[in-house]
TORBA-47683 format. One line per 3 residues: number of its first residue (from 1); for each residue x, z, y of N, C-alpha, C. Coordinates in nm, 3 decimals. Atoms other than C-alpha are relative to their C-alpha. Layout:
<atoms>
NUM) X/Z/Y/X/Z/Y/X/Z/Y; ...
</atoms>
This chain:
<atoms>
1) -0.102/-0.101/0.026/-0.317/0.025/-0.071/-0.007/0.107/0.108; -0.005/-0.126/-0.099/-0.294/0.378/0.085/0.104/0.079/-0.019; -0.149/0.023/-0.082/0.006/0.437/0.283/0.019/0.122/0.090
4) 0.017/-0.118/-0.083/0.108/0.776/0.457/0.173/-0.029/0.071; -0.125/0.037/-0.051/0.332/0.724/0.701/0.006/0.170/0.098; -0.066/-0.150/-0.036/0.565/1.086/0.825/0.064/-0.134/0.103
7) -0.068/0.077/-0.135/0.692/0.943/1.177/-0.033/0.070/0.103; 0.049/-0.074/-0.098/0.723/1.149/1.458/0.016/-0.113/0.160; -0.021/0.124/-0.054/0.830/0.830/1.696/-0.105/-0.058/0.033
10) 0.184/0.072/-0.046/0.448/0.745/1.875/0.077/-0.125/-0.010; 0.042/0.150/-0.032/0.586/0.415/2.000/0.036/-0.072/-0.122; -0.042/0.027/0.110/0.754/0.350/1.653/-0.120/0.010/-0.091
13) 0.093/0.041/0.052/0.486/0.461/1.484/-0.135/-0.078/-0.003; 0.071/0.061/-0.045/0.187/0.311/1.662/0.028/-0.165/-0.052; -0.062/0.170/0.044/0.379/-0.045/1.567/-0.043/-0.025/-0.072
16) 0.006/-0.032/0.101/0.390/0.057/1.249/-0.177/-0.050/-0.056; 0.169/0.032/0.032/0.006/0.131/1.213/-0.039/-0.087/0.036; 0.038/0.067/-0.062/-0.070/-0.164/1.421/0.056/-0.148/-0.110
19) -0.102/0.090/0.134/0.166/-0.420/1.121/-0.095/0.021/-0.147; 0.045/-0.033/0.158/0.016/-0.237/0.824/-0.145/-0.034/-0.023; 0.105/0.006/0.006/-0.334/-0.241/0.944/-0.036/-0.205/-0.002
22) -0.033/0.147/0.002/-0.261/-0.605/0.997/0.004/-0.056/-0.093; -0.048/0.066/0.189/-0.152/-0.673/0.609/-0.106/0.050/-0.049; 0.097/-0.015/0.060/-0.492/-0.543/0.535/-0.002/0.151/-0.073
25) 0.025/-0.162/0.105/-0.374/-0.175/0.393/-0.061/0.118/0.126; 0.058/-0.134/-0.066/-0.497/0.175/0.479/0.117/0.049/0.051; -0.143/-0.056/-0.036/-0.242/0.386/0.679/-0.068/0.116/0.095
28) -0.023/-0.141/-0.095/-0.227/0.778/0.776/0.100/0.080/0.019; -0.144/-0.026/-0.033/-0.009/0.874/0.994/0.027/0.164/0.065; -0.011/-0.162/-0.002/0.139/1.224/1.030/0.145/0.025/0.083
31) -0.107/0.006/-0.074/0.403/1.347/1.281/0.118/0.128/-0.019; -0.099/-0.100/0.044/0.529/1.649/1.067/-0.013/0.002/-0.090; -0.049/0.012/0.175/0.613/1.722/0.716/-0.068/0.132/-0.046
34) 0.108/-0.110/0.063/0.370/2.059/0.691/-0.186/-0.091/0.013; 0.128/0.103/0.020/0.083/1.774/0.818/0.013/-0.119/-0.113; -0.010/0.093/0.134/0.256/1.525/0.547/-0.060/0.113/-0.108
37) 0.048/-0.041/0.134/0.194/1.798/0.260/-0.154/0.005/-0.005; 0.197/0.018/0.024/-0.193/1.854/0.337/-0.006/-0.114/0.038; 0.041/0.147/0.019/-0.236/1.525/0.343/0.010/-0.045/-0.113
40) -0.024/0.045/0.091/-0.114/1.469/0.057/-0.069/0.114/-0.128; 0.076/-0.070/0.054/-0.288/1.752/-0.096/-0.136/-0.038/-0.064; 0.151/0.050/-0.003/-0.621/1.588/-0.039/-0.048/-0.122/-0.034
43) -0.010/0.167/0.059/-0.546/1.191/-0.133/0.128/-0.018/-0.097; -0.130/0.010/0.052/-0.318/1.056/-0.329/0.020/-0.156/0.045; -0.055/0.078/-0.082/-0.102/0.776/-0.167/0.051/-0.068/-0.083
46) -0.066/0.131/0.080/0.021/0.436/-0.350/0.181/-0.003/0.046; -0.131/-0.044/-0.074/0.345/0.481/-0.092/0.010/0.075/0.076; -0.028/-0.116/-0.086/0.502/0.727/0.152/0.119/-0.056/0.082
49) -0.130/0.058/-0.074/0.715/0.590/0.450/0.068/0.130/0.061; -0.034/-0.117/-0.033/0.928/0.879/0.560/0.148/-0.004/0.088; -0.145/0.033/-0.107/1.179/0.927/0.872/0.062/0.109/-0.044
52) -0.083/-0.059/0.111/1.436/1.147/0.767/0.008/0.144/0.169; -0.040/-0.091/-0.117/1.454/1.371/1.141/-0.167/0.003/0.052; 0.179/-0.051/-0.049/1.112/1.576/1.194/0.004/0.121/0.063
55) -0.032/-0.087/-0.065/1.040/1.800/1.434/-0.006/0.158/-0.040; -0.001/-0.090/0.080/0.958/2.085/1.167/0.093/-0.030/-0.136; -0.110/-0.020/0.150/1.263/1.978/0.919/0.039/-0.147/-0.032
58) -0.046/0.154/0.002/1.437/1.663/0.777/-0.043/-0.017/-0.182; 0.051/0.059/0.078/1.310/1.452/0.533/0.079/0.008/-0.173; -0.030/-0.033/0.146/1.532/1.462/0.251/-0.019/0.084/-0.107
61) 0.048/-0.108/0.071/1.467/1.825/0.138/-0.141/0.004/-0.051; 0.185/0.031/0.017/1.078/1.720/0.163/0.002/-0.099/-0.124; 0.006/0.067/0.072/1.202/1.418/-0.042/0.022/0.078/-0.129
64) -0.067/-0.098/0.115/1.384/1.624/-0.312/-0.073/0.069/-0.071; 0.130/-0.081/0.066/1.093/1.876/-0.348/-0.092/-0.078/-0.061; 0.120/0.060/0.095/0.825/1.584/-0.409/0.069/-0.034/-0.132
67) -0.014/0.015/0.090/1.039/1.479/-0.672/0.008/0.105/-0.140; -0.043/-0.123/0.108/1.139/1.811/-0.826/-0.144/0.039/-0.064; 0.118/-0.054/0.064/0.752/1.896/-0.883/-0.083/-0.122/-0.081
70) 0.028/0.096/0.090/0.722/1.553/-1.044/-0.108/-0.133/0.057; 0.047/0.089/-0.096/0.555/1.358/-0.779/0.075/-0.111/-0.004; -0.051/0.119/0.010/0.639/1.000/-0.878/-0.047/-0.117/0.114
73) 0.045/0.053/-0.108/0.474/0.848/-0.538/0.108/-0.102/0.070; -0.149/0.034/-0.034/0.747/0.562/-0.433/-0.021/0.026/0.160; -0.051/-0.070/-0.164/0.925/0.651/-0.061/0.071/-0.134/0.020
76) -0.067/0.101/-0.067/1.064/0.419/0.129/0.025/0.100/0.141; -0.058/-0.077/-0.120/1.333/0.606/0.401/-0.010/-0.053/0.132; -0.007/0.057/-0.124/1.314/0.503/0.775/0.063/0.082/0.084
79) -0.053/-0.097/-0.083/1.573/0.649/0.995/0.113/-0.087/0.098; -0.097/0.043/-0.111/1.839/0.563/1.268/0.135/0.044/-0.063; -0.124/-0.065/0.068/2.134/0.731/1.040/0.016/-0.126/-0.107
82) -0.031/0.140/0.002/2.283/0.397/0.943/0.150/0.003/-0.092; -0.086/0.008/0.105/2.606/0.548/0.743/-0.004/-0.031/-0.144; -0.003/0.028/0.127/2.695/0.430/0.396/-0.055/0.133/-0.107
85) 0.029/-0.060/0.069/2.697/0.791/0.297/-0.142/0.043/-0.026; 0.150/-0.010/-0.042/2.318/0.853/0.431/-0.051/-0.080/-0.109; 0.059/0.077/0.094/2.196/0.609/0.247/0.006/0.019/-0.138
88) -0.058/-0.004/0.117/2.356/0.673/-0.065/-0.089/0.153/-0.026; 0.022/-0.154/0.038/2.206/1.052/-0.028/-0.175/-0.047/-0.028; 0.149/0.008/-0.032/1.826/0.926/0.081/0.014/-0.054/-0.167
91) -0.001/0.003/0.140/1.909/0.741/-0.276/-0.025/0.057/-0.132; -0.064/-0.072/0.096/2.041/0.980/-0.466/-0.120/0.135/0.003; 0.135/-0.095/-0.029/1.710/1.200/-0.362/-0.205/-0.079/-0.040
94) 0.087/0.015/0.118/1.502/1.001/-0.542/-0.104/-0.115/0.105; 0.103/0.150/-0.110/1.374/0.687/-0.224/-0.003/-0.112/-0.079; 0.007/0.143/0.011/1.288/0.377/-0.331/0.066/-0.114/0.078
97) -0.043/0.124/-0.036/1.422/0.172/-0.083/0.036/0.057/0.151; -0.048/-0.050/-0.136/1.550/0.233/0.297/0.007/-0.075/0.094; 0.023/0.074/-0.137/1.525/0.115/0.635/0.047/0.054/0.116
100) -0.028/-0.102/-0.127/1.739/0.169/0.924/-0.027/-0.109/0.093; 0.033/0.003/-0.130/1.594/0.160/1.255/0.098/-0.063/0.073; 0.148/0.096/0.031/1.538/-0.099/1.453/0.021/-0.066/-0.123
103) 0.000/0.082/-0.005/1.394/-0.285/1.234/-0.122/-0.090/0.025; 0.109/0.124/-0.009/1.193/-0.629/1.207/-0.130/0.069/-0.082; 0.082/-0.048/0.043/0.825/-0.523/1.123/-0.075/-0.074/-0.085
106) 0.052/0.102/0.085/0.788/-0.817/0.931/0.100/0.033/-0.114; -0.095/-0.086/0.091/1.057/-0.653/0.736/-0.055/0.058/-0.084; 0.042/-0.154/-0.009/0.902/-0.360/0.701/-0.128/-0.059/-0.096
109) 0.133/0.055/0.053/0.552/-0.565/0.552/0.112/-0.038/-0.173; -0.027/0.042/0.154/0.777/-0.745/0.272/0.115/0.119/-0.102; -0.088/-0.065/0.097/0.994/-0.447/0.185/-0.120/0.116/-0.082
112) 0.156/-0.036/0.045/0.612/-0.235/0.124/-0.015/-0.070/-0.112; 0.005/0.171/0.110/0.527/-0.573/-0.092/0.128/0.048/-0.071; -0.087/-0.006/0.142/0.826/-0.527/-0.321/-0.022/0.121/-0.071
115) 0.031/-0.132/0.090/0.790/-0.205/-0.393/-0.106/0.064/-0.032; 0.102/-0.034/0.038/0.448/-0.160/-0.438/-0.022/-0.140/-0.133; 0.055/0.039/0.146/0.460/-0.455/-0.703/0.103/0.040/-0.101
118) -0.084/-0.041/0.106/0.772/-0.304/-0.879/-0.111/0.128/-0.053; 0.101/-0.122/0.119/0.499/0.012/-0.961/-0.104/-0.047/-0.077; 0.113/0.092/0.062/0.228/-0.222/-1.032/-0.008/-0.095/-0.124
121) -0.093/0.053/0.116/0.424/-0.345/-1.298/-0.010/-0.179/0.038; 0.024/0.097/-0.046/0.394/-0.713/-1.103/0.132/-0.007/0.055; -0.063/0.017/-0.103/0.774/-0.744/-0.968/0.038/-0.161/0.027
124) -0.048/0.144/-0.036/0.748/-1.107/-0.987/-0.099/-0.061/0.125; 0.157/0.011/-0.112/0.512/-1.212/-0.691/-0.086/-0.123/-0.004; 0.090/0.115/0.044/0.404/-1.511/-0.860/-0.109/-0.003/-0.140
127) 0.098/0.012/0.126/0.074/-1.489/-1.085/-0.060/-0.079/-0.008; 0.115/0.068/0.010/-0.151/-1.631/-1.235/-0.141/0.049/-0.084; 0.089/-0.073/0.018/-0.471/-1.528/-1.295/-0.154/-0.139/-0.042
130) 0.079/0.050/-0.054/-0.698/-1.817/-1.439/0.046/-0.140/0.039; -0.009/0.125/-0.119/-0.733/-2.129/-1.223/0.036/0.040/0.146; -0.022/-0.057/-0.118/-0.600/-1.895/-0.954/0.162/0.003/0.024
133) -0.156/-0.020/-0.079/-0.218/-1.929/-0.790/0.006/0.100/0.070; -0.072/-0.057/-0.102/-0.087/-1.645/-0.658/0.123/0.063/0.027; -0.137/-0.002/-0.039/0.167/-1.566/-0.434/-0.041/0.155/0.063
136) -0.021/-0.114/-0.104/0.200/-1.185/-0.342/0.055/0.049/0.108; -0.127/-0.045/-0.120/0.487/-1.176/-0.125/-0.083/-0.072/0.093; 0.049/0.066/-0.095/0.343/-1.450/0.080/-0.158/0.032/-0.006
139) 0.122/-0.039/-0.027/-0.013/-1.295/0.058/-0.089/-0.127/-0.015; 0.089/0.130/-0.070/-0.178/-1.634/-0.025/0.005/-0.051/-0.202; 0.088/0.021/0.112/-0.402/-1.767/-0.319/-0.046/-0.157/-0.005
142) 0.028/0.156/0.019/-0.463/-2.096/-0.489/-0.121/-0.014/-0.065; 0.101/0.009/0.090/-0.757/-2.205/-0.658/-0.033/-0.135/-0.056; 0.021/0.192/0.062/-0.745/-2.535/-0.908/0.087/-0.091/0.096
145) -0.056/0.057/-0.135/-0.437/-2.606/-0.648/-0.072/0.000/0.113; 0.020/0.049/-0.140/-0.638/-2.606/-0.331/0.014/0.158/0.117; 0.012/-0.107/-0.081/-0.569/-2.334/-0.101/-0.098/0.095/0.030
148) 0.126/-0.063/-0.034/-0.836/-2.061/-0.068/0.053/0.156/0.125; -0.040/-0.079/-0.120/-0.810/-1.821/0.306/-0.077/0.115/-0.042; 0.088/-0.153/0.052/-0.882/-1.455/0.219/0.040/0.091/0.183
151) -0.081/-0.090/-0.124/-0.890/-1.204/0.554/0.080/0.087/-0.067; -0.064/-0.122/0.060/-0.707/-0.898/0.531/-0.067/0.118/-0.063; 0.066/-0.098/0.082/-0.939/-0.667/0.384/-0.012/-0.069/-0.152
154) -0.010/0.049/0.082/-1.013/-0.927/0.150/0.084/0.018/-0.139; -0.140/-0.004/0.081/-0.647/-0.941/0.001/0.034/0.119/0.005; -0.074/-0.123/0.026/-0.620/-0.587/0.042/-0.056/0.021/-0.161
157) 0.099/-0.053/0.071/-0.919/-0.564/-0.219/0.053/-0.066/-0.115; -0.077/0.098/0.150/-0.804/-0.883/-0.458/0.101/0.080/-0.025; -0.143/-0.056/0.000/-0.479/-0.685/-0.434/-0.002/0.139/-0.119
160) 0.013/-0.096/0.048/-0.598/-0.357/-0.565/-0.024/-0.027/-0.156; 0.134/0.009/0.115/-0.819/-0.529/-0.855/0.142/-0.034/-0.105; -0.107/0.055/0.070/-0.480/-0.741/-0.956/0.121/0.136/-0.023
163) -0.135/-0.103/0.008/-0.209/-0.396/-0.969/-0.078/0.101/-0.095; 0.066/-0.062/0.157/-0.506/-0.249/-1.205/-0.027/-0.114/-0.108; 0.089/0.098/0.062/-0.611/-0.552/-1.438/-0.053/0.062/-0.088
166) 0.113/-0.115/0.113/-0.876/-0.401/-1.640/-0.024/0.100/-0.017; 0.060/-0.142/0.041/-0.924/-0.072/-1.541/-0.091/-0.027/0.115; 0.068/-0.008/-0.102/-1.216/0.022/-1.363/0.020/0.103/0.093
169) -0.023/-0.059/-0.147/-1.218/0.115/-0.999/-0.113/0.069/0.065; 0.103/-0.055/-0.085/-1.468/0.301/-0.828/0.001/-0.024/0.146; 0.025/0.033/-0.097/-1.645/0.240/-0.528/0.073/0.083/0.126
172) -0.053/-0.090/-0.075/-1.480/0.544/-0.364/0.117/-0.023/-0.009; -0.144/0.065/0.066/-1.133/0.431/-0.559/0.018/-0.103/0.130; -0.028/0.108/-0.070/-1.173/0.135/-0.322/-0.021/-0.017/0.116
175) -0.044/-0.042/-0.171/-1.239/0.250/0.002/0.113/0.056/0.021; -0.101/-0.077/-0.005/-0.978/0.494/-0.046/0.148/-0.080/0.069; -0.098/0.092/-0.015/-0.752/0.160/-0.079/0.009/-0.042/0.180
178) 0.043/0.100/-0.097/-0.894/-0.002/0.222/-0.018/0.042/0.143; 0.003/-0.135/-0.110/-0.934/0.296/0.469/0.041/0.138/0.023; -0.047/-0.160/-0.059/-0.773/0.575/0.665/-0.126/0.072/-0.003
181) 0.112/-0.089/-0.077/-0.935/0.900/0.773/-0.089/-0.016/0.056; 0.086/-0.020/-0.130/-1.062/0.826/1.111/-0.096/-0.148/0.034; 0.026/0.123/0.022/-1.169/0.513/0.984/-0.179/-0.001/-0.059
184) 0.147/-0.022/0.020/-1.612/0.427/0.986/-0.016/-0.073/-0.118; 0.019/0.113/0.043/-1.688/0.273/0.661/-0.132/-0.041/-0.078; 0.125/0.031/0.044/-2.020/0.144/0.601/-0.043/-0.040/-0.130
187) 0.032/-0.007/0.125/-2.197/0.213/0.279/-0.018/-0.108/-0.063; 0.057/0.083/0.075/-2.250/-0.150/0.142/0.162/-0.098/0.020; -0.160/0.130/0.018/-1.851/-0.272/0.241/0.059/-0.049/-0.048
190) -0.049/0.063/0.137/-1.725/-0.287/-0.105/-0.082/-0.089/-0.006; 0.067/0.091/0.049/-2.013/-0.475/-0.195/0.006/-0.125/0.052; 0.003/0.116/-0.071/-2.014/-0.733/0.055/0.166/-0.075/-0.011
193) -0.126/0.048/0.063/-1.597/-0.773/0.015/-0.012/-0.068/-0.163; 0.015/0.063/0.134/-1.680/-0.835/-0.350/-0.097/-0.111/-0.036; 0.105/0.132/0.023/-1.953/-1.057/-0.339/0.076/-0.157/0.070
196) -0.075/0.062/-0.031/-1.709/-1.229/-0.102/0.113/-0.088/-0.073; -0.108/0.083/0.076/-1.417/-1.263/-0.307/-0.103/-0.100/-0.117; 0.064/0.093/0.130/-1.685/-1.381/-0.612/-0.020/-0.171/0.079
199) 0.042/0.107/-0.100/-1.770/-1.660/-0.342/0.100/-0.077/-0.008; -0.153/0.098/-0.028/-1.385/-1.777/-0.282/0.048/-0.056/-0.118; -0.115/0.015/0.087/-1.255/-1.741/-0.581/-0.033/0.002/-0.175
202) 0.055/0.023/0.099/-1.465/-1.759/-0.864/-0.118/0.133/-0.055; 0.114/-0.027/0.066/-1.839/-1.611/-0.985/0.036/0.134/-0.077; -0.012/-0.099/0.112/-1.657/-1.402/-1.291/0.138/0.052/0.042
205) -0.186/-0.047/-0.054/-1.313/-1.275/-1.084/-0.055/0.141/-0.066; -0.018/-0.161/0.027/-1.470/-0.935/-1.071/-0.115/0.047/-0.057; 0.091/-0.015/0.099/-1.694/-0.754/-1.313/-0.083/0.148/0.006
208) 0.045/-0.159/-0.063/-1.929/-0.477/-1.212/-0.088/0.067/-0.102; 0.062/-0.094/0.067/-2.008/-0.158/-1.422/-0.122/0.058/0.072; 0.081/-0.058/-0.138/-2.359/-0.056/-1.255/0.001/0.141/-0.020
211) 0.008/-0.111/-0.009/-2.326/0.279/-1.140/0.130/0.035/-0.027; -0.117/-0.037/0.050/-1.968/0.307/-1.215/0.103/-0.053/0.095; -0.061/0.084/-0.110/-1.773/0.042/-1.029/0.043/-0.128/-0.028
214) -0.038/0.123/-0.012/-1.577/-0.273/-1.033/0.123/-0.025/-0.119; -0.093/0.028/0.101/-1.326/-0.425/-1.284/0.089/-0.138/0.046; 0.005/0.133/-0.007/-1.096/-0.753/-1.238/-0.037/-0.049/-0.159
217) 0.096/0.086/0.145/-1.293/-0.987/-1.524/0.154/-0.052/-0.047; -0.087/0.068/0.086/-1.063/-1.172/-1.756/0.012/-0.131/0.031; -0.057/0.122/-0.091/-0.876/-1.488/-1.691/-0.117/-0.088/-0.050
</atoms>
């Protein structure tokens, strides 16, 4: 998943990137809301974490506009403004979900996780896929009951394949998922992640168009 995080807060954000990159997603991070729009110009982002006090303007009006031009991208608010009415406005402006500062950054991982499987049309976090158990919230995969250990790139990748089932992804589609900007990623990484998961988790998980890209296969 690719994640643009608006945070002008280094030591806040640094956390941040340091949590997300951790759960295996991509994350670029921007410390104003004229560097959030070209950014967003140039990718398009699965979520958008957004502090609501920037040093070129406050977040809500930024929120308001993506919606007004029809930008359905879900937001999740992060701010230190902790009133009932605040909240109710970041709402009423079209956020997905809200977060006031501090909080727990393990928080912060499963409130991401809900709302990226409410778009994915997945809001239950228990599938099944197969002879495969899984648990999204808890990031963790069964196979014929026996536990199977995916890293975090791994489960970023199973992750992507499961919130499309049956469309195909492109090789570029799936770096995109898996990597920031400033991020090196060596031409054969999909391949080797995928040959991987085929390894863990079964031969026919994922189904490759040659010259095109990747598919998840059928249960």
């Amino acid at each position: 998943m690719r994640i643009l995080l608006i945070e002008d807060d280094t030591v806040l954000g640094a956390a941040m990137r340091d949590q997300i990159a951790a759960d295996g997603q991509s994350l670029d991070w921007v410390t104003r809301l004229d560097s959030a729009t070209d950014a967003m110009a140039t990718t398009a982002y699965d979520l958008i974490l957004l502090d609501l006090m920037l040093p070129d303007g406050r977040g809500i009006p930024f929120l308001k506009a993506l919606r007004a031009r029809g930008d359905v991208t879900p937001v999740i608010i992060l701010t230190a403004l902790d009133q009932v009415s605040d909240r109710i406005e970041g709402l009423n402006a079209g956020s997905d979900d809200y977060l006031v500062k501090p909080f727990d950054l393990a928080e912060l991982s499963a409130r991401i996780g809900s709302v990226a499987r409410r778009y994915s049309g997945n809001p239950n976090p228990l599938l099944t896929h197969g002879a495969l158990e899984i648990d999204l919230a808890a990031r963790r995969v069964h196979r014929d009951g026996k536990p199977v250990p995916l890293t975090a790139r791994e489960w970023a990748l199973f992750e992507a394949f499961l919130a499309r089932p049956g469309q195909l992804l492109s090789k570029a589609q799936l770096e995109e998922k898996l990597y920031a900007f400033d991020s090196e990623v060596e031409s054969n990484t999909i391949e080797v992640h995928v040959s991987r998961l085929r390894k863990k988790l079964g031969s026919t998980l994922i189904e490759t168009e040659r010259g095109l890209g990747y598919r998840l296969g059928r249960p």
